[in-house]
ZAMARGU-4260 file (C-alpha; in steps of 0.2 Angstrom, whole numbers, plus 5000, padded with zeros to 4 digits):
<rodrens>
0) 5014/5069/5295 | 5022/5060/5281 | 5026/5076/5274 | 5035/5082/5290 | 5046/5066/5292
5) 5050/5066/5274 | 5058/5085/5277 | 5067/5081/5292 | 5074/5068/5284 | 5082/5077/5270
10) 5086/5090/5282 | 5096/5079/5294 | 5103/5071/5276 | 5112/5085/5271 | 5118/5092/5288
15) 5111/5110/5286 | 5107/5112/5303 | 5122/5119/5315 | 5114/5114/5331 | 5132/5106/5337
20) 5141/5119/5329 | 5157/5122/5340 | 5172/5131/5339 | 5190/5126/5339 | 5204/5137/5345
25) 5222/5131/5340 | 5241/5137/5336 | 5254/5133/5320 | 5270/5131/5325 | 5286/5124/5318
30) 5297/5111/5321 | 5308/5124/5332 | 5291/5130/5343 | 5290/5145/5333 | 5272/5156/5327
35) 5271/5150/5308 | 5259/5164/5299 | 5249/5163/5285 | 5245/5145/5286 | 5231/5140/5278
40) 5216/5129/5290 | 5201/5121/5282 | 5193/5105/5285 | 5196/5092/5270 | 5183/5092/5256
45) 5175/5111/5259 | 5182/5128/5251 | 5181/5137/5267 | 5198/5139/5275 | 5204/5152/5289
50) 5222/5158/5292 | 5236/5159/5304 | 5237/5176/5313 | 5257/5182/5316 | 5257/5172/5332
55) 5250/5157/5324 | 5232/5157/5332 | 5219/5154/5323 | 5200/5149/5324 | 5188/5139/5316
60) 5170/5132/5316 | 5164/5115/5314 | 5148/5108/5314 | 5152/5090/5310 | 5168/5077/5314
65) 5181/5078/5297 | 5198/5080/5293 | 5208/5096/5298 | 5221/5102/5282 | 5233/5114/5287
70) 5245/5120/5274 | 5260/5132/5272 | 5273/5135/5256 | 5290/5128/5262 | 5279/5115/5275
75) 5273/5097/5275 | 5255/5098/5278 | 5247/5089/5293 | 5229/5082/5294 | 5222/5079/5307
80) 5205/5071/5313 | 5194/5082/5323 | 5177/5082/5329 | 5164/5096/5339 | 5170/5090/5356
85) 5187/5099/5352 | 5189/5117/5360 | 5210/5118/5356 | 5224/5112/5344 | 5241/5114/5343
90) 5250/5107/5328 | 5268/5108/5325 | 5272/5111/5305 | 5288/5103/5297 | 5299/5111/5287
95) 5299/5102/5267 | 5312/5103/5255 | 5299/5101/5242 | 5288/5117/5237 | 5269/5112/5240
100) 5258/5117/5231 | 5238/5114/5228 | 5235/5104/5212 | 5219/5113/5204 | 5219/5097/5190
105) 5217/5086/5205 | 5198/5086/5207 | 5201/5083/5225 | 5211/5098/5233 | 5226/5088/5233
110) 5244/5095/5234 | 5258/5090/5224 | 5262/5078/5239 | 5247/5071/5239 | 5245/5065/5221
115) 5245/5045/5216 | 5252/5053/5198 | 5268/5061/5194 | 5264/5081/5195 | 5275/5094/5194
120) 5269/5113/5197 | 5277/5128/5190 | 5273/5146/5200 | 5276/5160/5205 | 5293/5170/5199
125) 5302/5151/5196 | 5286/5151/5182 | 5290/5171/5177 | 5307/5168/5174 | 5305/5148/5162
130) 5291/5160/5152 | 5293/5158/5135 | 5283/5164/5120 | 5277/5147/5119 | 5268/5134/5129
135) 5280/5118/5126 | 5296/5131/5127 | 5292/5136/5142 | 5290/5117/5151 | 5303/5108/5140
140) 5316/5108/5156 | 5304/5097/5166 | 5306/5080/5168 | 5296/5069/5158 | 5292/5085/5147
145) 5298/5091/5131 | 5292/5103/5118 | 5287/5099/5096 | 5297/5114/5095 | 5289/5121/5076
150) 5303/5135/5078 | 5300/5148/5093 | 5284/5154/5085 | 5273/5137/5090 | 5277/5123/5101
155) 5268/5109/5113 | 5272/5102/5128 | 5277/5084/5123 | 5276/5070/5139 | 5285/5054/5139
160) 5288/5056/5120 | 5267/5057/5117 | 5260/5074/5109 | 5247/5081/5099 | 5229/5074/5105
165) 5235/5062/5117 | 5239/5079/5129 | 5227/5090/5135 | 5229/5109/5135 | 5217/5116/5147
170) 5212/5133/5152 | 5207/5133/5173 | 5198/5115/5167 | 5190/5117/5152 | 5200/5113/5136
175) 5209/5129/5129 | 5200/5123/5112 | 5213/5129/5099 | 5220/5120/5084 | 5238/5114/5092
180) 5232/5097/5092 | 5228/5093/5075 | 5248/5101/5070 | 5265/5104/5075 | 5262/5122/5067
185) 5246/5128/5074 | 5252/5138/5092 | 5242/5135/5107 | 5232/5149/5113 | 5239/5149/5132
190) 5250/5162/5139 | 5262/5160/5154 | 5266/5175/5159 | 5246/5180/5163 | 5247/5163/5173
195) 5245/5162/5193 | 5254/5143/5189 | 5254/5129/5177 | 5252/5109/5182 | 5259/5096/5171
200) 5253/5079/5174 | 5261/5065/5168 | 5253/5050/5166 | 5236/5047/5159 | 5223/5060/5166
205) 5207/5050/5158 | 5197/5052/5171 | 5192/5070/5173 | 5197/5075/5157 | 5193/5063/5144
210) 5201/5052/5131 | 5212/5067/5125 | 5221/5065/5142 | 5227/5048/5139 | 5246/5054/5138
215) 5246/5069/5149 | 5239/5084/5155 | 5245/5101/5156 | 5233/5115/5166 | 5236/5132/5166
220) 5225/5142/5182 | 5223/5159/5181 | 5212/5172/5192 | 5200/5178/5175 | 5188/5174/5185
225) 5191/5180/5205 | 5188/5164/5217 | 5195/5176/5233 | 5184/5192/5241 | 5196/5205/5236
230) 5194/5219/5248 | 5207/5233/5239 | 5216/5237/5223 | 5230/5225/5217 | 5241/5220/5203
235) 5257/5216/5194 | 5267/5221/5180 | 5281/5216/5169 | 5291/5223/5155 | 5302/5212/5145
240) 5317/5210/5130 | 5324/5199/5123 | 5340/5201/5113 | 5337/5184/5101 | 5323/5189/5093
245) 5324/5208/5096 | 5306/5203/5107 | 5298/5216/5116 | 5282/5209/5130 | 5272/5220/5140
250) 5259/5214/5153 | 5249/5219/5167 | 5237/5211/5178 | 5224/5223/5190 | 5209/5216/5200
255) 5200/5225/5215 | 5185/5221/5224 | 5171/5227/5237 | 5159/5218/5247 | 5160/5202/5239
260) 5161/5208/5221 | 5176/5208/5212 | 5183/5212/5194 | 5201/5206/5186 | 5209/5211/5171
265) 5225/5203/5160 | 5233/5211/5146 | 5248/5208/5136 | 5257/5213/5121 | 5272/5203/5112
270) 5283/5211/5097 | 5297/5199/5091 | 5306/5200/5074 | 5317/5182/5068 | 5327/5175/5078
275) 5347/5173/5080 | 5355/5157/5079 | 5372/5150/5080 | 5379/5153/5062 | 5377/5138/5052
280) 5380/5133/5033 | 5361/5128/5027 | 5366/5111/5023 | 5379/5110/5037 | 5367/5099/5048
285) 5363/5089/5033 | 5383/5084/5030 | 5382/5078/5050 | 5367/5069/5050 | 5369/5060/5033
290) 5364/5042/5037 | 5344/5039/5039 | 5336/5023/5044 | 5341/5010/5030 | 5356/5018/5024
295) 5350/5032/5014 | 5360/5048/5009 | 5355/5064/5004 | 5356/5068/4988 | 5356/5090/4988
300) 5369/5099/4982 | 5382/5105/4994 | 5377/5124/4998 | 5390/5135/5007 | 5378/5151/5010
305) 5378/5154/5027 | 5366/5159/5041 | 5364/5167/5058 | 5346/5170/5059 | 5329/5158/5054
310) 5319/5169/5042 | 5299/5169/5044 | 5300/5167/5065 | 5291/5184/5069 | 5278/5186/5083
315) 5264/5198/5083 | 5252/5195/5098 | 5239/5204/5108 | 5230/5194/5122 | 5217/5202/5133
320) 5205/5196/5147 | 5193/5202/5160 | 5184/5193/5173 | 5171/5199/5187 | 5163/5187/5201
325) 5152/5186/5216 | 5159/5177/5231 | 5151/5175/5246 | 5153/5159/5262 | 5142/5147/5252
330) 5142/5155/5234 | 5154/5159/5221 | 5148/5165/5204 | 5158/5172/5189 | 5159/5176/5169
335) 5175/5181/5157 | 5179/5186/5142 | 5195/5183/5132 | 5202/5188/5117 | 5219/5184/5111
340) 5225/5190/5090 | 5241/5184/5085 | 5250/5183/5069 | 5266/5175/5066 | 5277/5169/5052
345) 5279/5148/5048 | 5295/5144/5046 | 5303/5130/5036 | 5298/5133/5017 | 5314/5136/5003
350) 5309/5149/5001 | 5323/5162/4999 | 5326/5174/5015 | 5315/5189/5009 | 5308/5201/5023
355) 5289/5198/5031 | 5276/5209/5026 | 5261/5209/5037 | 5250/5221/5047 | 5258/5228/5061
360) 5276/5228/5053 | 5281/5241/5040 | 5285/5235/5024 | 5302/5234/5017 | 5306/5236/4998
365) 5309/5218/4991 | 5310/5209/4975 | 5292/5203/4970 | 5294/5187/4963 | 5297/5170/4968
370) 5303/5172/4986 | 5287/5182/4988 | 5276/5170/4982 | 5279/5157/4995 | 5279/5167/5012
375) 5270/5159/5026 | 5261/5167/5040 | 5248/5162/5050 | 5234/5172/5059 | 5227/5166/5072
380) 5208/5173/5083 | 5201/5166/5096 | 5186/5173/5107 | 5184/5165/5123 | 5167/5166/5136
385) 5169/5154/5151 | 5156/5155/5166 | 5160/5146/5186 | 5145/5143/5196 | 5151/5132/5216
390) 5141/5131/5229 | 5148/5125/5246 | 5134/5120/5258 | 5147/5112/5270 | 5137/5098/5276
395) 5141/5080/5279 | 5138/5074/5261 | 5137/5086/5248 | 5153/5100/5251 | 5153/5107/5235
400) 5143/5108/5217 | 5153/5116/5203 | 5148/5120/5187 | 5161/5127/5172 | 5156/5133/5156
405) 5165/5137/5140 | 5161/5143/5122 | 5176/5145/5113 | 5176/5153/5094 | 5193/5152/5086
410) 5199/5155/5068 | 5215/5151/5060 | 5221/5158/5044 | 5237/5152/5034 | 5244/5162/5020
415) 5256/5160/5008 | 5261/5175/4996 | 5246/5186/5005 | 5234/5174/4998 | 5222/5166/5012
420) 5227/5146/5008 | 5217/5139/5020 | 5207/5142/5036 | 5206/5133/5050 | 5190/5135/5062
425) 5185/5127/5078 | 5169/5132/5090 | 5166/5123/5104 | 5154/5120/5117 | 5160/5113/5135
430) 5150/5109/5151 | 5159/5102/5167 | 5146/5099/5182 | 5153/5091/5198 | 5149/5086/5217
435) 5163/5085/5228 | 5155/5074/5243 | 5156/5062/5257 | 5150/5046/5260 | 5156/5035/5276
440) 5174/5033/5274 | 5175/5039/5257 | 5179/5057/5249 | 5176/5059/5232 | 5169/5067/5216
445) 5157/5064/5203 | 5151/5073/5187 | 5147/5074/5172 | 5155/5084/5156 | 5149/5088/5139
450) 5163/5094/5125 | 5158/5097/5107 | 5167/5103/5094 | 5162/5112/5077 | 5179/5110/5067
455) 5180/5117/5048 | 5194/5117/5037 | 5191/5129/5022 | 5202/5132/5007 | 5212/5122/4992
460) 5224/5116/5004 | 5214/5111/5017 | 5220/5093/5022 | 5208/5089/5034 | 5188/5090/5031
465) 5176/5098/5041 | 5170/5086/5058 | 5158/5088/5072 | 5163/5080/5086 | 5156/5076/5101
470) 5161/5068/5119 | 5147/5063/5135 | 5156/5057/5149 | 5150/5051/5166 | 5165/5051/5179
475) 5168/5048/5196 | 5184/5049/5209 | 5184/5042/5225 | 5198/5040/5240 | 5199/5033/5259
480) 5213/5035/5270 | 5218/5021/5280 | 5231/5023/5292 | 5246/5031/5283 | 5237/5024/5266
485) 5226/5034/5256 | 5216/5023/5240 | 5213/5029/5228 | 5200/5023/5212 | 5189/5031/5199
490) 5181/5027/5183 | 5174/5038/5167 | 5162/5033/5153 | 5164/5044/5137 | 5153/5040/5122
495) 5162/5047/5106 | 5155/5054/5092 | 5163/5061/5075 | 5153/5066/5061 | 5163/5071/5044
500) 5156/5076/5026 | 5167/5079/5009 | 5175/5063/5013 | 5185/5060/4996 | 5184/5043/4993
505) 5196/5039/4980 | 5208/5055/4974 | 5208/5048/4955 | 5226/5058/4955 | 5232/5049/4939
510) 5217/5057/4928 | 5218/5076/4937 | 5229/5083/4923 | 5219/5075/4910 | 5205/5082/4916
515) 5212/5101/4916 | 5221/5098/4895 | 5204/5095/4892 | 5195/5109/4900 | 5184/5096/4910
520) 5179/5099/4928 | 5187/5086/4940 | 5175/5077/4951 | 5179/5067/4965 | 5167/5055/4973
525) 5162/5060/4991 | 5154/5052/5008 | 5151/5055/5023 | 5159/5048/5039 | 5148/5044/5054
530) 5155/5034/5071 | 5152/5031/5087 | 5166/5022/5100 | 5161/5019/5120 | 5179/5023/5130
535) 5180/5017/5145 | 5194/5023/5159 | 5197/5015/5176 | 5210/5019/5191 | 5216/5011/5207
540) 5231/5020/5216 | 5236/5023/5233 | 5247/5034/5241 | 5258/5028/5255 | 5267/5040/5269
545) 5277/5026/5277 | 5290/5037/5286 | 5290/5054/5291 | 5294/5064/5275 | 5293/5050/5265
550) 5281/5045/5252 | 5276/5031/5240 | 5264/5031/5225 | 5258/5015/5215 | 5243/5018/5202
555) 5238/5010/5188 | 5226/5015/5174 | 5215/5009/5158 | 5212/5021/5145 | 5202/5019/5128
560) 5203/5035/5116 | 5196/5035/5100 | 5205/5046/5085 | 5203/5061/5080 | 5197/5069/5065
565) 5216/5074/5059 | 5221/5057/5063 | 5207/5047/5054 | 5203/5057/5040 | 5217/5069/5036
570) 5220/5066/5014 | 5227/5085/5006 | 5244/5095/5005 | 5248/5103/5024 | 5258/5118/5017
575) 5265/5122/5034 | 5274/5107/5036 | 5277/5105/5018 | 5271/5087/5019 | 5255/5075/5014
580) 5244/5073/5026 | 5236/5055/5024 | 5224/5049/5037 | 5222/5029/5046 | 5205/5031/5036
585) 5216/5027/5018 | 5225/5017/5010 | 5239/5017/4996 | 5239/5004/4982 | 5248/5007/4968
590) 5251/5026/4969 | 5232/5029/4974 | 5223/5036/4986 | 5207/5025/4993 | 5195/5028/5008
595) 5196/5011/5017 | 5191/5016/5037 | 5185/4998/5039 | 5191/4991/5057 | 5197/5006/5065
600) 5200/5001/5082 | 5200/5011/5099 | 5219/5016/5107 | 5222/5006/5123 | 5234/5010/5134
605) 5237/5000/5153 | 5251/5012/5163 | 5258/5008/5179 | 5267/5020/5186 | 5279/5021/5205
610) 5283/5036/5211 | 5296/5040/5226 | 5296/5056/5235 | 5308/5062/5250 | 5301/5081/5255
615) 5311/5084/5273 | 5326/5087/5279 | 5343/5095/5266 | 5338/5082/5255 | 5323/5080/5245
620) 5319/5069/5228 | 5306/5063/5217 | 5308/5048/5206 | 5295/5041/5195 | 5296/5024/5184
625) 5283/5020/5171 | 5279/5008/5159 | 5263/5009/5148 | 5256/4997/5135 | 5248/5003/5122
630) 5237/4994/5112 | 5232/5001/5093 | 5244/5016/5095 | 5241/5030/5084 | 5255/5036/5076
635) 5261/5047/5059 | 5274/5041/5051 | 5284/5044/5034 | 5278/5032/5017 | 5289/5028/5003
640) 5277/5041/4994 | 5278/5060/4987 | 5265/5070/4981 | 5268/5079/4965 | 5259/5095/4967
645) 5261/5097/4948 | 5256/5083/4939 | 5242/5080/4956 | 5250/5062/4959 | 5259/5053/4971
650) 5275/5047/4966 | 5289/5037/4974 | 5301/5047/4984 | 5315/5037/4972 | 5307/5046/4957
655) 5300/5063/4966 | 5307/5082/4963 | 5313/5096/4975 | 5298/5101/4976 | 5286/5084/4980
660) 5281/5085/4997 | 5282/5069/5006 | 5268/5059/5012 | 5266/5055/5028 | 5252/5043/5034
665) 5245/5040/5051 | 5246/5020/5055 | 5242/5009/5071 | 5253/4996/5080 | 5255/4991/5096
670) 5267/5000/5107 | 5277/5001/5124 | 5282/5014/5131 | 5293/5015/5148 | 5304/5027/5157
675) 5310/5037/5172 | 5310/5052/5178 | 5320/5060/5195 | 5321/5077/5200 | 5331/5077/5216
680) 5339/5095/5227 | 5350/5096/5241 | 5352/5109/5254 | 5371/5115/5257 | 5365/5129/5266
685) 5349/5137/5270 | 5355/5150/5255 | 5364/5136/5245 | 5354/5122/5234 | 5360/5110/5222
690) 5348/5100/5208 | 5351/5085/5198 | 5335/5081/5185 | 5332/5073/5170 | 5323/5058/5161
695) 5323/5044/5152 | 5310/5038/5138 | 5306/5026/5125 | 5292/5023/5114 | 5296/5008/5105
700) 5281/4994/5093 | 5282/4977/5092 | 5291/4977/5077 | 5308/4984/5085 | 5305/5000/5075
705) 5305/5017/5085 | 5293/5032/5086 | 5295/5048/5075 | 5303/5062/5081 | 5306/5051/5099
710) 5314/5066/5111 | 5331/5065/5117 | 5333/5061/5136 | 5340/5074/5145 | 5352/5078/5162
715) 5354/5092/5169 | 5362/5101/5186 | 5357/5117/5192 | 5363/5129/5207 | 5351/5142/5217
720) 5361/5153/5228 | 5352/5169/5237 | 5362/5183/5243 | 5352/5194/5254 | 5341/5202/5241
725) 5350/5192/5227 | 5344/5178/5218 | 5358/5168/5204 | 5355/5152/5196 | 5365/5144/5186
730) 5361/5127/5176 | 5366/5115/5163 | 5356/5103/5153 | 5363/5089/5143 | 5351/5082/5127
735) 5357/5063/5123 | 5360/5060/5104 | 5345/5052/5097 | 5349/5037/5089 | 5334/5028/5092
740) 5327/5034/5074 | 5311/5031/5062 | 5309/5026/5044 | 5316/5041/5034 | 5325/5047/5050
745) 5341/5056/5052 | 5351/5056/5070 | 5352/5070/5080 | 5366/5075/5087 | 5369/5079/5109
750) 5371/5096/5113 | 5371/5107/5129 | 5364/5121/5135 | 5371/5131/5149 | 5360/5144/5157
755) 5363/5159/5171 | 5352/5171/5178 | 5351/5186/5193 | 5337/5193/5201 | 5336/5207/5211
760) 5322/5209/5224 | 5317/5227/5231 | 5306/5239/5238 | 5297/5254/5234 | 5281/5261/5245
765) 5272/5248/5245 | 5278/5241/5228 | 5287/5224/5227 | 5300/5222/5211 | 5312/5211/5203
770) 5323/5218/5193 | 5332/5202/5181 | 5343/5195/5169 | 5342/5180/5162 | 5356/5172/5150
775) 5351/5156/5137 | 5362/5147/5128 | 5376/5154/5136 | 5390/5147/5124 | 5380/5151/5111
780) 5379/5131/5104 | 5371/5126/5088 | 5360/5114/5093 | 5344/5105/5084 | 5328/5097/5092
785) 5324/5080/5087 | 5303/5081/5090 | 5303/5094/5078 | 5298/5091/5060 | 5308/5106/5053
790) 5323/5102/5064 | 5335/5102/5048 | 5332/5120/5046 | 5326/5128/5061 | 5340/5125/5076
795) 5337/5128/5093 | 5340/5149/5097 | 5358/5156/5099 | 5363/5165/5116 | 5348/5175/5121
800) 5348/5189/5136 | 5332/5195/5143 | 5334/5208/5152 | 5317/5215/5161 | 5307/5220/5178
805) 5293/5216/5188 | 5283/5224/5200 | 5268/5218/5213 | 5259/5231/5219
</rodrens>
């Protein structure tokens, strides 16, 4: 009896049984009474959504009262409460001058709309047409967003002037688990133009994501794996060149499926030899940027050679995935594999402007000497397995389990006069487990998610030791909506862990060349390093509809992160950047090197962030204003150090040659960081829209000193003007001189960049293309990016026409 009252009990718990199932009947119209198609009907929380017919009928089961979502691109979504008693529905759709768009980095099924943090989505052909050969080029244009910019062979998104490991890269949710964090050199290993979209959120993203979301998050959501019954054969393909860099990109995407079971495949190949800039004497930027911080000049010889293209900015990539799943009503299972070889050349080394040799590229006949013996390339590997498990029993308190899994094995190799210098390594391990569910009035989610990573940095030139990290985080997000108020509030706990060997803990630079005149082998006293820190994150936001087609959002977080391996124990020559790589773990007195990690504290950052959104009507806006206050920032900055490669010593940079790479040491100080960001389009006609976007940052310490390599802020204007089966575009983007500058820092000039494109739509059978052009840098301007650390040397590209096509089929 016991037994049987204990079954029931569970039974009736989780909902499973369907005796009140019933059965609504309803119809999507739009603001003038017309059918709207192809909307999308599900009730809030569960995956399981049914569709618009052309008239606008649709039908749905429910077995419980909820939340009705019904969505359409171009529409405000509605949401209504329903419960079994209904039999019919009508609900009328309003037009929005805002694209929504479902944000997968949400956690909670929200739209772009919906979100109590700044988001921005990029989709579709807008995202086909902004695809770059790198992540951080390809978003730079957004507000708030800007790009490290390591010539057009690497770069990472940078948000509201914060880059490296305090924005996460993720892969459909799991970290893409490269080596762009530890760098400004090392490329990410995502790719746009394989991408269904790519979300940006700006603002810390702690909560799901961890302590390396404390400036940002940038998603990028494919269908490797199939989430969708594919019931026939489909894809897309594109061909592309570019004129710049002579680049060539071919891609192709297939998928199919049949009774549930469903197979996808990516591939994509990208040939690009240096790239073209705006000609330029070498020193010519250094004669307009003179004057650093502190008054100091630059003491090089004038040089009169002149150039029109950066040397060493070659691209050789190949990036291939497959998926297959199962999806049934209540189960959805999937695996996929990925593989993605590139090789490309480093720029910014004095190297002399011989040609690369590398596989792939024939060799060309060159003088084997000294220019040789300094060419940097990288290679780059990286195998990736990732595994999705959900479960939707669409009951009253659990709607979905999900479980995502990742092993990532990736390789990096830098190489200097075809001699392996260093490699980098990174294997990692990463297990997200959640349950969306329901309790009273409140929606939410709770997991848990496991990350470790195996990090080894092998060679003579390695300048940061091999690590184990690892990260166990407990999260939860919950929201209620109250009238035309929806709360939100979440928390995450993440224990930490790091765990180095070969710590050197004093260099002993001043004996080295003793010790090689005298034929003796150097030895430098080693430790390991072993730490555990508790981060803690907490949220509270709400959203707040208080006018039809008018939003407010107010949220306010507490993050903790911990730093990295790079930042806490990086002590060796980084030969891609040219510099000295010195860690928050050291300290310099009198010209050497000691291992001091005594007191490192935890990064703590308090943001508040207000966001404005108008998505009806001709005219439409988003403004967001932040301010965040960061305890214990980490950041690297330049020393009044060189290191002598030669003698093995450092030096000050009063008394260091040519060739004495400069020290550059990470430090901690408090910081505030503010800023605003708008993004505002109006309507002229249903064919006709104007933009206006741009931003505004500052990262500034206490001390009334300025971060490195702070972006410029930005305003631009843009024009989208359809013509039956026409699209043209045309924009312009003004950089702000940089003025705001670092120790050892030079100003950066403004600069503009003007921007046109045409896009022809057409059809063949059944074959949808777009045939297009795109012009960059229209005048052709010689402009030079402030967050990059070879700026000096590597400009911005000159005028670039790509010219390719695009077909869905």
């Amino acid at each position: 009896m016991k037994h049987t009252l204990l079954y029931a009990t569970i039974i009736s718990a989780l909902g499973l049984s369907h005796a009140q199932a019933a059965q609504i009947n309803g119809q999507v119209l739009n603001e003038n009474k017309q059918p709207v198609s192809g909307a999308s009907i599900h009730i809030h929380g569960k995956d399981k959504a049914v569709y618009s017919d052309e008239n606008g009928h649709f039908t749905l089961n429910i077995d419980a009262q909820g939340q009705l979502h019904i969505s359409k691109d171009d529409y405000i979504d509605q949401r209504i409460a329903i419960n079994e008693t209904q039999n019919t529905l009508v609900v009328e759709l309003l037009k929005s001058s805002i694209e929504t768009v479902t944000v997968y980095a949400s956690g909670l099924h929200k739209t772009n709309m919906d979100m109590a943090s700044p988001v921005t989505v990029l989709s579709g052909d807008t995202l086909k047409n902004r695809s770059q050969a790198t992540l951080g080029e390809t978003l730079k244009g957004l507000p708030g967003v800007n790009s490290t910019y390591f010539g057009p062979v690497s770069s990472s998104p940078i948000i509201r002037g914060l880059d490296g490991p305090r924005v996460k890269v993720l892969q459909n949710g799991l970290d893409s688990s490269d080596a762009s964090r530890i760098g400004a050199d090392h490329a990410t290993t995502n790719e746009s133009l394989t991408a269904q979209q790519i979300e940006v959120l700006r603002g810390p993203a702690t909560l799901l994501y961890g302590s390396g979301a404390i400036g940002g998050v940038v998603n990028i959501v494919d269908q490797r794996i199939p989430t969708d019954q594919l019931d026939e054969f489909q894809g897309a393909g594109e061909i592309r060149y570019d004129t710049v860099s002579e680049g060539k990109t071919a891609t192709i995407n297939l998928a199919t499926g049949k009774n549930g079971f469903n197979v996808n495949l990516n591939a994509l190949r990208r040939q690009s030899e240096d790239y073209k800039i705006p000609s330029m004497h070498v020193d010519e930027h250094h004669d307009d940027h003179e004057e650093t911080q502190g008054g100091e000049h630059d003491s090089h010889e004038e040089s009169h050679e002149i150039v029109d293209k950066i040397e060493n900015t070659f691209i050789d990539s190949t990036i291939f995935d497959f998926g297959a799943s199962y999806v049934a009503e209540h189960l959805t299972v999937g695996v996929s594999y990925g593989n993605i070889n590139t090789e490309y050349g480093i720029p910014g080394h004095e190297h002399g402007h011989e040609e690369h040799a590398h596989e792939g590229h024939e060799d060309e006949e060159h003088d084997e000497g000294e220019e040789a013996e300094h060419n940097v390339y990288a290679l780059l590997e990286q195998d990736r397995w990732q595994a999705l498990a959900v479960y939707t029993p669409h009951n009253d308190i659990v709607e979905k389990v999900e479980a995502k899994l990742g092993y990532t094995q990736y390789q990096h190799a830098e190489i200097e006069g075809g001699i392996i210098g260093t490699i980098f390594k990174n294997d990692t391990n990463e297990a997200r487990i959640s349950v969306e569910h329901t309790l009273g009035q409140w929606h939410g989610v709770a997991g848990y998610h496991f990350y470790r990573s195996d990090y080894e940095a092998l060679g003579d030139e390695a300048f940061s030791p091999s690590s184990k990290t690892s990260q166990n985080a407990l999260f939860v997000l919950q929201e209620r909506k109250v009238g035309d108020i929806t709360i939100e509030l979440g928390a995450r706990y993440e224990q930490f862990k790091l765990d180095a060997t070969d710590i050197e803990l004093e260099h002993g630079h001043d004996t080295h060349s003793e010790h090689e005149e005298h034929g003796e082998e150097e030895h430098h006293e080693e430790s390991s390093y072993n730490e555990t820190f508790d981060n803690l994150s907490l949220s509270a936001g709400l959203v707040w509809n208080f006018a039809p087609g008018y939003s407010s959002s107010f949220n306010v977080t507490h993050s903790e992160r911990a730093p990295s391996s790079a930042e806490l124990l990086s002590n060796g020559l980084h030969i891609s950047t040219g510099t000295y790589d010195l860690g928050l773990g050291y300290e310099i007195e009198d010209g050497e090197i000691h291992f001091e990690p005594e007191d490192i504290k935890q990064e703590t950052a308090n943001n508040f962030d207000l966001t404005f959104r108008k998505f009806s009507g001709d005219f439409g806006f988003t403004v967001n204003l932040y301010y965040n206050q960061v305890d214990n920032f980490y950041f690297q900055q330049a020393t009044e150090y060189a290191f002598d490669s030669h003698d093995h010593e450092l030096v000050h940079i009063s008394e260091a040659d040519e060739d004495a790479a400069a020290v550059y040491q990470y430090a901690s100080q408090d910081a505030t960081l503010y800023g605003l960001e708008y993004d505002l389009h109006y309507a002229i006609s249903p064919d006709v829209v104007l933009k206006v976007f741009g931003d505004h940052s500052q990262v500034q310490f206490d001390d009334d000193s300025y971060l490195p390599r702070l972006p410029a802020n930005k305003l631009g204007s843009a024009v989208n003007w359809n013509i039956q089966d026409i699209k043209l575009t045309a924009s312009v983007t003004h950089y702000f001189e940089q003025d705001k500058i670092a120790f050892n820092e030079s100003v950066t000039d403004s600069y503009s960049l003007i921007d046109l494109g045409a896009d022809y739509q057409f059809n063949i059978n059944k074959v949808d293309a777009n045939l297009y052009v795109n012009i960059n840098n229209l005048t052709d301007e010689l402009a030079f990016s402030h967050s990059s650390f070879i700026k000096d040397i590597a400009p911005l590209p000159g005028r670039n026409i790509a010219l390719g096509i695009r077909a869905y089929f």
